[in-house]
Structure formats: C-alpha cells, structure tokens
C-alpha positions as CSV (number, residue, x, y, z in Angstrom):
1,X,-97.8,-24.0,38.1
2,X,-97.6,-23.3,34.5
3,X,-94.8,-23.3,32.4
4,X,-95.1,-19.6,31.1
5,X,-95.4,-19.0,35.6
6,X,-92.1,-20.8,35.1
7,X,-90.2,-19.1,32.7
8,X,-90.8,-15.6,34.0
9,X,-89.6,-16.9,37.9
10,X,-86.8,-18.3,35.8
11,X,-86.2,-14.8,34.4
12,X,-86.5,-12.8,37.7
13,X,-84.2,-15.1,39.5
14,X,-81.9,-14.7,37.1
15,X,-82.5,-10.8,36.8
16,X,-81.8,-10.4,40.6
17,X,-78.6,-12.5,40.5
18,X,-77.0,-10.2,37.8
19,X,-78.1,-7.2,40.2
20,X,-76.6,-8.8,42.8
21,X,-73.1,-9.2,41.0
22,X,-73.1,-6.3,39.6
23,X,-73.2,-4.8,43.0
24,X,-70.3,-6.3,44.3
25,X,-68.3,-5.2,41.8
26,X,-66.1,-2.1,43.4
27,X,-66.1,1.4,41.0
28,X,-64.0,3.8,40.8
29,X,-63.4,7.3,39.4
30,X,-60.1,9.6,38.7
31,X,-60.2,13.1,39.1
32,X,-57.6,16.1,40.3
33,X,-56.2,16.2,43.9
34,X,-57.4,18.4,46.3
35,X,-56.0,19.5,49.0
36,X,-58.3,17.8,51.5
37,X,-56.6,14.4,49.8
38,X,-53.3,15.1,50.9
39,X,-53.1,13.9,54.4
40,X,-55.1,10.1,53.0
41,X,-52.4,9.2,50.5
42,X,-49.6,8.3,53.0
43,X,-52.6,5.1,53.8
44,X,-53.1,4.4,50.3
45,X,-49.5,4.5,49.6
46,X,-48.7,2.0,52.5
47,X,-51.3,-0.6,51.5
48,X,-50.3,0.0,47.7
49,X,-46.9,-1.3,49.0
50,X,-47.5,-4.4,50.9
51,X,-48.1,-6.2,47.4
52,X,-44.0,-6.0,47.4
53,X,-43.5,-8.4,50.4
54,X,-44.3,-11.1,47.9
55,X,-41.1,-10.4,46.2
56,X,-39.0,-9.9,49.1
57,X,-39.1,-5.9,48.8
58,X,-40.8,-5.9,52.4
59,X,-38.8,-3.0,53.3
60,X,-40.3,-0.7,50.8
61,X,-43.7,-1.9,52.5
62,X,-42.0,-0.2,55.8
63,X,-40.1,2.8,54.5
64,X,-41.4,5.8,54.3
65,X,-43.5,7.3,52.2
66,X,-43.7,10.4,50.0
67,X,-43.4,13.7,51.9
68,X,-46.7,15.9,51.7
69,X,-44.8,18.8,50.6
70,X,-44.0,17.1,47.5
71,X,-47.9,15.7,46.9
72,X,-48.9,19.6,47.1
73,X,-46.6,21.0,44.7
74,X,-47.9,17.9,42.7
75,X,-51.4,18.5,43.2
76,X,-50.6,22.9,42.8
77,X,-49.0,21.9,39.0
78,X,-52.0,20.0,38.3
79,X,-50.3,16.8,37.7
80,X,-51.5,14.3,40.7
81,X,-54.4,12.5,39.7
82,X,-56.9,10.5,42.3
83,X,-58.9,7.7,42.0
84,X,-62.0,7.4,44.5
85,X,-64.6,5.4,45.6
86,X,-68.0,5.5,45.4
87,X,-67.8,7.8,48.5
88,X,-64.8,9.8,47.2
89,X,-62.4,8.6,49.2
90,X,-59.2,8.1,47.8
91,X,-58.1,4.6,46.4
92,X,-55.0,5.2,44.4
93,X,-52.9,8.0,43.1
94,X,-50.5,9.1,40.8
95,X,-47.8,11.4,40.9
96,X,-45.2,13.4,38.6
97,X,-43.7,16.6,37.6
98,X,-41.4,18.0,35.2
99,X,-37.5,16.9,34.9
100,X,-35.3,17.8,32.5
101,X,-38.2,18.8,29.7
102,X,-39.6,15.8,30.1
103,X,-42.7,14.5,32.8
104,X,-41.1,12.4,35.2
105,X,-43.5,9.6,37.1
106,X,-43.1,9.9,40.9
107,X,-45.5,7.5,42.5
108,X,-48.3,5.4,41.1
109,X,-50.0,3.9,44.3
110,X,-53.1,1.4,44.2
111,X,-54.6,0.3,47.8
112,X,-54.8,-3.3,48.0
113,X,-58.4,-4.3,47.7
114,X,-58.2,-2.7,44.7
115,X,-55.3,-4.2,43.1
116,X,-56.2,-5.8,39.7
117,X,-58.9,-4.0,39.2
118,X,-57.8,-1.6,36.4
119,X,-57.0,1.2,38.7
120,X,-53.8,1.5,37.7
121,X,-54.1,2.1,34.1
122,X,-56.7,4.2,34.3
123,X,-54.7,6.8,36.4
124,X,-51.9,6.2,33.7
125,X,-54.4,7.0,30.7
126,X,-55.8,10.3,32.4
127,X,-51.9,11.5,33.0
128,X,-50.9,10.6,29.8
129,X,-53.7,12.2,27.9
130,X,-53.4,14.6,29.8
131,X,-49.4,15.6,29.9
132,X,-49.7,14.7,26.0
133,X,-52.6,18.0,25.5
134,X,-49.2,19.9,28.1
135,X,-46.8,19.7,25.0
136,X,-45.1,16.7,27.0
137,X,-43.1,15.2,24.7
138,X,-41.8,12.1,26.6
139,X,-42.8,10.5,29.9
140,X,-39.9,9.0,31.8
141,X,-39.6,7.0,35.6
142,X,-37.4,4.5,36.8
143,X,-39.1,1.4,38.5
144,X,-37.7,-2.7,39.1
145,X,-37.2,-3.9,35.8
146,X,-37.7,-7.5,37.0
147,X,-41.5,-7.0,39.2
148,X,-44.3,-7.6,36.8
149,X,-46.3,-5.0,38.5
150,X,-43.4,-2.7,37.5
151,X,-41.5,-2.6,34.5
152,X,-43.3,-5.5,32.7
153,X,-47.0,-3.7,33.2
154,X,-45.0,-0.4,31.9
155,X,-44.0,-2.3,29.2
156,X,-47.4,-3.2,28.0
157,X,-48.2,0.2,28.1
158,X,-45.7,0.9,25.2
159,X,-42.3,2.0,27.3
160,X,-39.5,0.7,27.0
161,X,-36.1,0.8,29.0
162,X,-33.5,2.8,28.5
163,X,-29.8,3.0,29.6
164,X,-29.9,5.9,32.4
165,X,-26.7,7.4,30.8
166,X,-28.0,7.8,27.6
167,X,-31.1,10.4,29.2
168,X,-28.4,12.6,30.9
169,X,-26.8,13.3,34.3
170,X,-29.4,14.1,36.1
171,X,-31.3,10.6,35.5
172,X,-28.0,9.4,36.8
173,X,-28.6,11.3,39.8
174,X,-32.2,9.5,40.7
175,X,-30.5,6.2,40.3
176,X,-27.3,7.2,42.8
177,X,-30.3,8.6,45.2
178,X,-32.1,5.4,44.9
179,X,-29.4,3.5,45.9
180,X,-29.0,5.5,49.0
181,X,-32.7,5.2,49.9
182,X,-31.5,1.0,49.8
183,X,-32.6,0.4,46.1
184,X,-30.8,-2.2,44.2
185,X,-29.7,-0.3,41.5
186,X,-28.6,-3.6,39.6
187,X,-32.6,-4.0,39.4
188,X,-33.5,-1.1,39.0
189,X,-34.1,0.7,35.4
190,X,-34.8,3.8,33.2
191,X,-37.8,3.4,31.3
192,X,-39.2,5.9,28.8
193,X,-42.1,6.5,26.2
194,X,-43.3,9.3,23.8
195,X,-46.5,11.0,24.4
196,X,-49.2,10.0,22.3
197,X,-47.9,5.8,21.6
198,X,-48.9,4.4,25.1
199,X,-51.6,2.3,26.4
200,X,-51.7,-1.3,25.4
201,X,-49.9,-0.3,22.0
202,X,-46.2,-1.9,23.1
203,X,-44.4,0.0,20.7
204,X,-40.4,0.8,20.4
205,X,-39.3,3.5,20.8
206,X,-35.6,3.9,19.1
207,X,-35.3,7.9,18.6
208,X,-31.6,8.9,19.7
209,X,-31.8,7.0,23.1
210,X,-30.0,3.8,23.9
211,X,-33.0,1.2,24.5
212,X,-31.8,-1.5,27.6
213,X,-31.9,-5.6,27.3
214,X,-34.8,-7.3,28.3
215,X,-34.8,-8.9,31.2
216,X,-36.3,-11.8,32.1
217,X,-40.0,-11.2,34.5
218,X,-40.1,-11.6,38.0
219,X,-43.4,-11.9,39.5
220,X,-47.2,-12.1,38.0
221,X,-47.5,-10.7,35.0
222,X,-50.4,-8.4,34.4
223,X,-52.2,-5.6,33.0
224,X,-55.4,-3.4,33.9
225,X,-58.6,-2.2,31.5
226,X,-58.7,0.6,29.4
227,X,-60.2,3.8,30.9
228,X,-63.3,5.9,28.7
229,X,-62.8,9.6,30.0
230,X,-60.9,12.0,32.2
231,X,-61.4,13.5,35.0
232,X,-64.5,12.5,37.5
233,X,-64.8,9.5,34.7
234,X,-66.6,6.8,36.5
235,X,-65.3,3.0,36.1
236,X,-66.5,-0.6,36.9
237,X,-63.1,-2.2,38.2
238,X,-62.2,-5.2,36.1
239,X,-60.5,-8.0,38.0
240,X,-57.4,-8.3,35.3
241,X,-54.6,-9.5,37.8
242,X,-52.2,-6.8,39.6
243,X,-52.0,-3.0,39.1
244,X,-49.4,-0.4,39.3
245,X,-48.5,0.7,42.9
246,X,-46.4,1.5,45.4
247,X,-42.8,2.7,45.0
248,X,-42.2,3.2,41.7
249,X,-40.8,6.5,40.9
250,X,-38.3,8.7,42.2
251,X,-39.0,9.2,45.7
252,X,-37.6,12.5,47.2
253,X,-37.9,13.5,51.2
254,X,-38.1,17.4,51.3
C-alpha cells in the first residue's frame, strides 16, 4: 500500500474517532419553564441532591423537595429557568423570586449525570442576565458556606457572604426557618452579589453591607463553563468538576 493510501487511512481513522467523542459528549440547552415541566423537577431535584451524601447531608438527599405550587408561581413570574437534553427533557433547574427588592435564589438543581458539566453556571448566567435587564439590583440566597458546590462555586461567581443581620429581618427569618427544616444554621450563610459583577469575575462587594469571614472549604472545589446565549442556547457540557445543585436556597412548603 502506498504511503499517500496511508496517510489518508490515517486521517479517516482519526476523523471518525473525533466523531465518535464528540458524540459522547452530553448537551444541553436552558430555556423558560413550562408548565408541562413542573411535575419532572421533583426527579431532578432528588438526583441533584444525592451529591450531598458525600458530605454527610444525606438527609437533604431524603427530605423533601420543593412544593409545585411554588415552581408555578416561579415559572408564572418568568424567573425559573430549565436546562434540557437533547430531547427536551429536563436536566437541571433554577429557581427564584423577589424578596425584599432584591431576587432571592430558591433552588439551583443539577441531575447527577450531569454534574460537572457546566450546567450549573449556565442556568446562573441566563438568570443573572436576565434579572440584571428586570432592574434587579442585587441577587441574594443563603447556601452551606463550607460545601464547595455551594458557597465556594458562588463565590467564584463574584458573591460574597454577608452577615444575615446586616440584609434585614426578614433574611433573619429564612435562617430561623432553615433551622426548623434541620439546617445547621452554624453552617449555613448569607451570600449576596450586585447585578451586572458576576460570573467568574470574584469581585467584593463592600456597599453598606457587613461582608462575613471566610471560611475554610469543605468538599471539591469547582466551577462550570461559561454559557454563549439565553434562552433555548444550545451547549456542549464541559466536564469541569461539580455544579450547583440541590438544596441551596430557601426552601418553603406551601
């Protein structure tokens, strides 16, 4: 066989193992609920959460999850974003609505097999662009300071924690409630960030709040890609460690 035979089996080998690869790697889209989407988060939200039985949080993997009444007045306000397959289904949601002037994150929820894959931040770059075009001013949520998929991936995503007092009584409130729900409330924090100084850009907010201590990380530490577009953008996942999900805003039972 000649070598120029050679070279372009060489090439078509190679050509078809690229294909192959690029195949296997999952993609994913974020768009506005429906209401048809409703009833598949409760799964979503469940898998999101078994990723917390590798800190000991097992039993947010088998509490319960957040009441469909409160995904539709999410998804009727416009502010619950989904991410889907290739077939639409839903992989991963996230969740939030107005509190105290502010937009509050409920739930940001990533299915397992997609952990890592830059789901998360992509759901958390639509909402903020999004909230940001709403005259949003500031994006707050409380999470576990000390879980890397938590407040250190927050953190990376430019907010920072703030003392709970310092945002008003009512943020007060959500920490007392968490604590009912079984949340350690030593672990837990405020966090906070100003429209328009997120993703990947770390900065510090000061303003008039009081910002928290540090604390030091507790679990993997990790961070997802940057997303292109908005709504119905379509995304090749990027395997960049773990993703938001699961349990980390304040959950309400209506």
């Amino acid at each position: 066989m000649s070598t120029n035979a050679l070279a372009i089996l060489a090439m078509a080998a190679a050509y078809v193992q690229q294909a192959e690869s690029m195949e296997e790697v999952p993609r994913f889209g974020i768009r506005p609920a429906r209401s048809s989407d409703i009833s598949l988060l409760e799964s979503v939200e469940r898998s999101a959460a078994q990723l917390f039985r590798t800190v000991n949080l097992g039993f947010l993997a088998d509490g319960p999850t957040l009441d469909p009444a409160v995904l539709t007045g999410m998804a009727k306000s416009n502010h619950l974003w989904i991410a889907v397959n290739d077939w639409d289904q839903p992989i991963g949601f996230l969740g939030g609505e107005t509190f105290e002037g502010n937009f509050h994150l409920v739930e940001v929820s990533v299915a397992r097999d997609f952990q890592g894959r830059g789901v998360g931040k992509a759901l958390m770059s639509n909402m903020m662009e999004q909230v940001r075009r709403e005259g949003y001013k500031t994006i707050t949520l409380t999470t576990y300071r000390d879980v890397s998929w938590n407040g250190y991936w927050y953190a990376k995503m430019g907010f920072v924690e703030v003392y709970a007092q310092a945002m008003g009584r009512k943020y007060l409130d959500i920490m007392v409630q968490e604590g009912k729900q079984g949340l350690d409330q030593a672990s837990r924090g405020d966090m906070w960030m100003m429209t328009g100084t997120g993703i990947g850009i770390g900065s510090r907010q000061t303003n008039s709040v009081h910002l928290a201590k540090p604390r030091k990380e507790r679990g993997h530490q990790s961070a997802g890609s940057r997303r292109d577009g908005r709504s119905s953008t379509r995304y090749v996942a990027q395997d960049n460690g773990c993703c938001a999900c699961g349990n980390m805003g304040m959950r309400r039972k209506m």
